[in-house]
Structure formats: C-alpha cells, structure tokens
C-alpha positions in Angstrom: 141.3 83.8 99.3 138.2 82.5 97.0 137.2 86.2 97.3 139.8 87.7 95.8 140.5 84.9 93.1 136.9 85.8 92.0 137.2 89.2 92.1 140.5 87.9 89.7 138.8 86.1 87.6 136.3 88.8 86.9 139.1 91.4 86.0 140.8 88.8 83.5 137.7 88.1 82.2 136.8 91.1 80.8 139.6 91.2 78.6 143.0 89.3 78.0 145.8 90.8 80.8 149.5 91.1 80.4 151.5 89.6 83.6 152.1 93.1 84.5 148.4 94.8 84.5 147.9 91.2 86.8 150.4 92.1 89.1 149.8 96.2 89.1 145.8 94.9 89.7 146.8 92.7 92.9 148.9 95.7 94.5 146.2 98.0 94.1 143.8 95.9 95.9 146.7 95.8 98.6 146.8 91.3 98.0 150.5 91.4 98.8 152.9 88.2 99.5 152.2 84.5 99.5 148.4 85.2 98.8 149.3 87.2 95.0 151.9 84.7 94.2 149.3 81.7 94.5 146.4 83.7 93.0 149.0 84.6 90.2 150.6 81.4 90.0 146.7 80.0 89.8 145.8 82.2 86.7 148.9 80.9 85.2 148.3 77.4 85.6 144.9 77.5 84.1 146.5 79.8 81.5 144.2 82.7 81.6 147.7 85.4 81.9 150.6 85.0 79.1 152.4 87.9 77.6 152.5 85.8 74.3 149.0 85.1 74.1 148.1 88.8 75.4 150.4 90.1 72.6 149.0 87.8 69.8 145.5 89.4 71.2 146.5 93.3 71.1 147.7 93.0 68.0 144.7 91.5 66.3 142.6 93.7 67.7 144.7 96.8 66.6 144.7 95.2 63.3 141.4 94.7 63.2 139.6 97.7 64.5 142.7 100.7 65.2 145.5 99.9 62.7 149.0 100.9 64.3 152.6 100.5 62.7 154.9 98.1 64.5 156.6 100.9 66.4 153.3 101.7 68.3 152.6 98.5 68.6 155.8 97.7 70.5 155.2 101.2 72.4 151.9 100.0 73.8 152.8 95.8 74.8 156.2 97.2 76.2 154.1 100.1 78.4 152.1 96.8 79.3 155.4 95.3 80.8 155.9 92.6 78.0 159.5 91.8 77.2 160.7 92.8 74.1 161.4 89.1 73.0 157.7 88.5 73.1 156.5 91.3 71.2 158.7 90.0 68.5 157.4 86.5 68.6 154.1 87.9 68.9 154.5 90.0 65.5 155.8 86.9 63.9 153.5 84.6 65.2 150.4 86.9 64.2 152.0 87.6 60.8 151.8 91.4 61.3 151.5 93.4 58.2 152.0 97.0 58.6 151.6 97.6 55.1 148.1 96.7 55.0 147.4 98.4 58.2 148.5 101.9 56.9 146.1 100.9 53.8 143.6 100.7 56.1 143.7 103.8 57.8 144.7 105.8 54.4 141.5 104.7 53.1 139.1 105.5 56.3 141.2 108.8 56.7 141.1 109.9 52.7 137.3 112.0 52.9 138.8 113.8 55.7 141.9 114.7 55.6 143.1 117.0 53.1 146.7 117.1 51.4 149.7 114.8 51.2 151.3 116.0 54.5 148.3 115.8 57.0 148.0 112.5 55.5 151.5 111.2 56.2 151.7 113.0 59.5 148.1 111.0 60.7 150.4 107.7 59.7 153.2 108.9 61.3 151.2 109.7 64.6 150.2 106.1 64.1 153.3 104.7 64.5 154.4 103.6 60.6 157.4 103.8 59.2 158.9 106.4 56.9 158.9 103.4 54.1 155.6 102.1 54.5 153.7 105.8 54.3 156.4 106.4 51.2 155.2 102.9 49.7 151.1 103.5 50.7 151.1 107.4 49.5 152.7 106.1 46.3 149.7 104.4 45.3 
C-alpha cells in the first residue's frame, strides 16, 4: 500500500484534486475496495483533497491567468464532480468578481478582435452573463 500512496501523493502533488479526479485516479490504477477507501480516507485526513479548497484554487487561478464568468466556472468544478453547494461557497468565499474578469479579457482581446459582436460573442463563449458584457461593452 506505501506504493500506491506514493504514487498518490505524487498525482495530488502536482496540482490541487477534486474528490472526484481522486477517486476517477484510484479506479484507473484498478486500487479498488478497502485499499482506496484508506488511501482516500488518508489524503483527507492530512487534508491534501477538499472540494472547498480545490474550488477556492480553480477559481483563483481562472481569475488570475484565464478569466471565466461564473457560469463556466460552475460548468468546469461541477464536470470535476464538486457539489453545487460548494461552488457557491467557494465563489463567496473567494469574493468572485465577474465584472472584473470580463475587463480583463476585453482588454487582452481589444487589438484583436474586431467589432462589437465578435467581442461580445468571445465573452459569451467565456461564460459571462448578458449583463456583465452589456455593463463592460458600455464602457
């Protein structure tokens, strides 16, 4: 079992993991029954796996580096198996501001895409909301 729980730790180590992509990882490497539920129930304890902590972690780093609108970002954590509950808390807890987000990308988009329309449709694609491209492409 020390195999596979370092094999574990080096898959959680590379980034932060829902609960889901843990589980989906120890079926893949066929770790079935009592042995996944203690390597699991291990990562927990030491609190390396949390959907609320993974959450508060996607979303920063969407923030931060690929700005998405809050439906997108539900889309992705809920396609990572986190509970709806927690990507609320998560969005609340990390202050999410999708405003600022869709200023973000308006301004790295602007040299290179041309007219109103592409513009809202590269937002849209990005998962904002009808009233935050109408608020960000007023001005």
């Amino acid at each position: 079992m020390e195999k596979e729980w370092e094999k574990l730790l080096h898959f959680v180590g590379l980034r932060p993991r829902s609960e889901k992509e843990v589980k989906d990882w120890l079926r893949r490497k066929r770790i079935e029954g009592k042995t996944a539920e203690e390597l699991f129930n291990r990562l927990k304890r030491v609190r390396l796996v949390g959907d609320l902590e993974f959450s508060c972690w996607w979303i920063r780093q969407r923030e931060e580096f690929r700005p998405r609108g809050r439906k997108m970002l539900v889309a992705e954590l809920s396609a990572k198996g986190v509970a709806r509950e927690v990507i609320e808390a998560a969005l609340g807890k990390e202050g999410f501001g999708e405003m600022e987000g869709a200023r973000r990308v308006v301004g790295k988009l602007e040299k290179r895409v041309e007219g109103r329309g592409k513009m809202e449709a590269a937002l849209v694609r990005r998962g904002f909301s009808w009233e935050t491209i109408k608020e960000v492409m007023r001005g």
